[in-house]
Each structure stands twice: as structure tokens, then as C-alpha cells.
N, C-alpha and C positions, 0 to 999 in steps of 0.2 A: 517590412516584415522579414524577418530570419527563415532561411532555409531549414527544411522537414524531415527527420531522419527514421525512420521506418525501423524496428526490430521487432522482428516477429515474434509472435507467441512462444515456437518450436526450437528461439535462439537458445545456445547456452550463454552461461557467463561467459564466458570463453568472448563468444561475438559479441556482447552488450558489451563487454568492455573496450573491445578492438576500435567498435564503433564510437564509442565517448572519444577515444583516440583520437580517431580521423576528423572527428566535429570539433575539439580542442584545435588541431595543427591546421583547419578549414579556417576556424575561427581567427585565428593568429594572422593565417598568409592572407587572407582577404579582407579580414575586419569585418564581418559579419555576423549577426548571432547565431548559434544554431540550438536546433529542439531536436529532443527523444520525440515519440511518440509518446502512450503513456505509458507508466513503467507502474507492476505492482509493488508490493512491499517490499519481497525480496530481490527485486532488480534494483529499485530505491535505493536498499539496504547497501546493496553490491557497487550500487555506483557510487555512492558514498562516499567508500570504504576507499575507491580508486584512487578518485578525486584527492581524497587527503592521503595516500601513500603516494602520487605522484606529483601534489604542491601544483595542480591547477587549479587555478581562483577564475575568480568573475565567473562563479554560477548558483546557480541558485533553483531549486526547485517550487513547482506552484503545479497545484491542481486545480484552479478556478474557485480556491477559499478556502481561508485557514482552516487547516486540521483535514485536509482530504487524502483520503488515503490512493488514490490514485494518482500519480504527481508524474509529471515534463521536468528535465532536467535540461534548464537553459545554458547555453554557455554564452558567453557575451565578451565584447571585444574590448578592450583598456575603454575606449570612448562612451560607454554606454555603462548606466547603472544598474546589475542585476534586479532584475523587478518583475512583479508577475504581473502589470502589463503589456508588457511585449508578448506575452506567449500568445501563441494560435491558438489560442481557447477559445470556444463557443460557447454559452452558456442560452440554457432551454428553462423554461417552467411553461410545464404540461398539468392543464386540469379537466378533470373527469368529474361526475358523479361521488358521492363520497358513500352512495349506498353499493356504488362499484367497489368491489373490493381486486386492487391488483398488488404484484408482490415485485419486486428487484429484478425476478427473474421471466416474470412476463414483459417488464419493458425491453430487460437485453434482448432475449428472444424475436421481440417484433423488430430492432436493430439491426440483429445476425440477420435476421429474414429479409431485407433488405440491402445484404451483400456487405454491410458495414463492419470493417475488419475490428477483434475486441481490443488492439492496441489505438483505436480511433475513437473509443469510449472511456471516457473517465466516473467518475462514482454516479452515481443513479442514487438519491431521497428519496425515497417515496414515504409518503403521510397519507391521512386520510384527504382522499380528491385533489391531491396536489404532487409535483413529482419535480424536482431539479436535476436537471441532465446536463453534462460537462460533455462536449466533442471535441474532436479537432477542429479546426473551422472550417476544412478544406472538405466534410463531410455536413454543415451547417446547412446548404442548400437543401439536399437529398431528407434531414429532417425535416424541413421546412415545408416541404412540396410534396412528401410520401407519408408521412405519418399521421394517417386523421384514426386511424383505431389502434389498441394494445392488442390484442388479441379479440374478443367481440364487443369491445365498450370504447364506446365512438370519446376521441378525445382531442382537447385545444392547445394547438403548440402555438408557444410566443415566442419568441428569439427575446435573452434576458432573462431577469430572475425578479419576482415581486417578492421572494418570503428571501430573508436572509439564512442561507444554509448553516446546518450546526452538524458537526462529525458523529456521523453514529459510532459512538463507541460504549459497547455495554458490558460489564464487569460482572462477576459472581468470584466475591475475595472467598481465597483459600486461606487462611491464617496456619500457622503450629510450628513448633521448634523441630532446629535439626541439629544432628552432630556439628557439619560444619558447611560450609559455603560448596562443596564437591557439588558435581553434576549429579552421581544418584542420590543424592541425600536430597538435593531438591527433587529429581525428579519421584522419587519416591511420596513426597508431600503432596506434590500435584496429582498423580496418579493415587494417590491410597492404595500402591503395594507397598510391599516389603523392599530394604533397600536393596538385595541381592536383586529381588526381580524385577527392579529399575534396574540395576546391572547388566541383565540381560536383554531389557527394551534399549537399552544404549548400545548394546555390542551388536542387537539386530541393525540398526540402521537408521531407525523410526527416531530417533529423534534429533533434533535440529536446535542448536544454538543462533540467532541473530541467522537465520535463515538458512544455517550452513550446518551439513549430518557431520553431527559430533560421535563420534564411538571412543573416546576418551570419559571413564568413570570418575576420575580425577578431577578433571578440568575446574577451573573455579568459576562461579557464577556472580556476576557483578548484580548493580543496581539498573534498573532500564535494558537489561538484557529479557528479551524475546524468544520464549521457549514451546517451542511445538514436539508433540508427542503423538504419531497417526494414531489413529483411534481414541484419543484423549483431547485433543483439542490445541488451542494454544493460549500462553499465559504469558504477563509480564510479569517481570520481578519489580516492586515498588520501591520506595525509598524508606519506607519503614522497614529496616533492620536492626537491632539491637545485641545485645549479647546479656542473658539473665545468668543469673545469679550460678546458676550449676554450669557455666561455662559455655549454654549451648548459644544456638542462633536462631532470633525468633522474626520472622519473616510474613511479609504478605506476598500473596499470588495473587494478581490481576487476570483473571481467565475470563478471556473472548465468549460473550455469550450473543 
């Protein structure tokens, strides 16, 4: 098993990237694999972005199954095939009552309660009377052995997973035409203001392109591009774009529900 690299909650980019560094030239000089912790979207994103401006291969990201939004970015050594099973992942299915009703944020909760840091926790399913829990492995024991309640509903941990997990991702499409591909013209769409005052939700700060604060009203907005707006939410740009007849741009928004 590959050595464990820790990036805190409180890092900036700045250190998630320093660190991918050290685990690539770790990787190199000793031939070993090395893992993040887990990282969220926008660390994800960031590490990426690294990775291919600085042309290091043999990695591969895995969150304990396809489409998880909380993902370990492995690096791995010429000798080895990036694969997500090598990661330290722990995989849990936790069942309860199904007249219990618990929610995402009663399992993290009884987790943090337990001292277990939120970079040691990957996505948490929860359904009715069933839940899939992703850890690092090296906190695998401490569920094992401490977690018989959520909060007051007594419940069954198995180490393993009996329901094959499926990515919560829920959608509420924004459709409508815009001038042109510019960042306030979308974000204008997405918000339902006016384009000027997307102009000015951009020059405050509040919004972010592929996890990065854009204050560029200009800027162009691709396909698969990832747009957040505080107090508005966040949305993907789809692959339906087109150009109609009067010249404009008719687009769909994928927005996080």
C-alpha cells in the first residue's frame, strides 16, 4: 500500500499543489504510490489543472466508485497501473430502520464526533434505511468499533458495500438564449437578473468559474464549464448549445439541486 498525504481543510491552493509536487518527486525517487486525502470538487478541479500544466502522468483519481464526488488523487510509479484499487479506500454500508429517517449531515456529524478528520471522509448515500460510506482505510477500524448510533437510531455497520452506489447528482435545467457566450450573459440566465447586474455579481467576487473567482464580465464560458454564484447556487453548462436564427445563443444550465 502507498503512503498517505494529509491536506487539510484550511489549505490553500497554494499548499495542495506544493503537496501533489512533493508526492509526484516522492513518487519518482522511490517508486512508490502516493494518495491525497480526499479532496472536494474544487481541489479536484485544481489538482487537475496541475497535473496537466505540469505533464505528470501515472495518476488517476477514485472515490471508492464511479461518478463520486469526493475523489484521492493517486500518483503511481512507471511499474504500476493507475487504478482505483490500490487507493486506501474503505468502503461501509450502514443500515438503520427505514421508518428512521437520517439525512448526509447526521452521519458526518456522528464521524466529526468521533474525532475523524472531514479530509478522511469521502461521499456519504444515504437512502431510505441504507447509507454508503467511503473512508480512508486508516480510519476503517474506529468506524468499525465506535459507530453502533447516528445520532439516536441505533445502527449496522459492515465493512463493504451490498447496494451498488449511484452519484447523487440532481439537476433543475435552466434553458433561454443569450447575446453571446460572455460570463454576464450567462450569468445573467442563471440568476434571472438583468445583464448589467450580473455585472456587478461578477465585479463583487461572488462568482466563480471551474472553482476559480472570476470578476472578468468578458470572459467566455465553454461547455462542461462549472459556474457558481453565492447565493444562487451552482450550475453546469451542458452540451446543448446552438446558435438560432436571430444570431443569439441558446443554451442549457444544469443547476445543483
Amino acid at each position: 500500500m502507498g503512503t498517505f498525504d494529509r491536506i487539510g481543510a484550511e489549505g490553500t491552493d497554494e499548499l495542495l499543489l506544493a503537496r501533489i509536487q512533493d508526492m509526484a518527486d516522492t513518487c519518482r525517487q522511490k517508486c512508490i504510490p502516493k494518495f491525497t486525502a480526499f479532496l472536494d470538487e474544487s481541489q479536484a478541479f485544481a489538482a487537475s489543472r496541475y497535473l496537466e500544466r505540469n505533464a505528470i502522468s501515472g495518476c488517476c483519481f477514485w472515490g471508492g466508485y464511479p461518478g463520486a464526488k469526493r475523489q484521492m488523487l493517486g500518483i503511481f510509479p512507471d511499474y504500476m497501473e493507475p487504478s482505483g484499487e490500490h487507493f486506501p479506500i474503505a468502503a461501509f454500508t450502514i443500515t438503520y430502520r427505514t421508518v428512521d429517517k437520517l439525512s448526509h449531515r447526521d452521519f458526518l456529524g456522528s464521524l466529526m464526533a468521533l474525532q475523524i478528520k472531514r479530509e478522511a471522509v469521502g461521499d456519504i448515500l444515504v437512502s431510505d434505511g441504507i447509507c454508503s460510506l467511503f473512508t480512508t482505510d486508516k480510519v476503517a477500524p474506529l468506524v468499525l468499533s465506535e459507530v453502533r448510533k447516528i445520532g439516536r437510531v441505533g445502527v449496522k455497520v459492515e465493512q463493504g458495500l451490498t447496494v451498488t452506489p449511484v452519484a447523487e447528482e440532481k439537476f433543475a435545467e435552466i434553458s433561454g438564449t443569450v447575446a453571446s457566450m460572455r460570463l454576464d450573459c450567462v450569468i445573467s440566465l442563471l440568476t434571472g437578473k438583468s445583464r448589467e447586474k450580473a455585472a456587478v455579481l461578477i465585479k463583487s467576487g461572488v462568482v466563480s468559474v471551474n472553482y476559480q473567482v472570476c470578476d472578468n464580465n468578458s470572459m467566455s464560458v465553454n461547455t462542461g464549464d462549472i459556474i457558481t454564484v453565492k447565493g444562487f447556487g451552482k450550475a453546469r453548462v451542458s452540451e446543448e448549445i446552438r446558435k438560432t436564427k436571430k444570431d443569439r445563443y441558446f443554451i442549457v444550465l444544469q443547476k445543483y439541486i
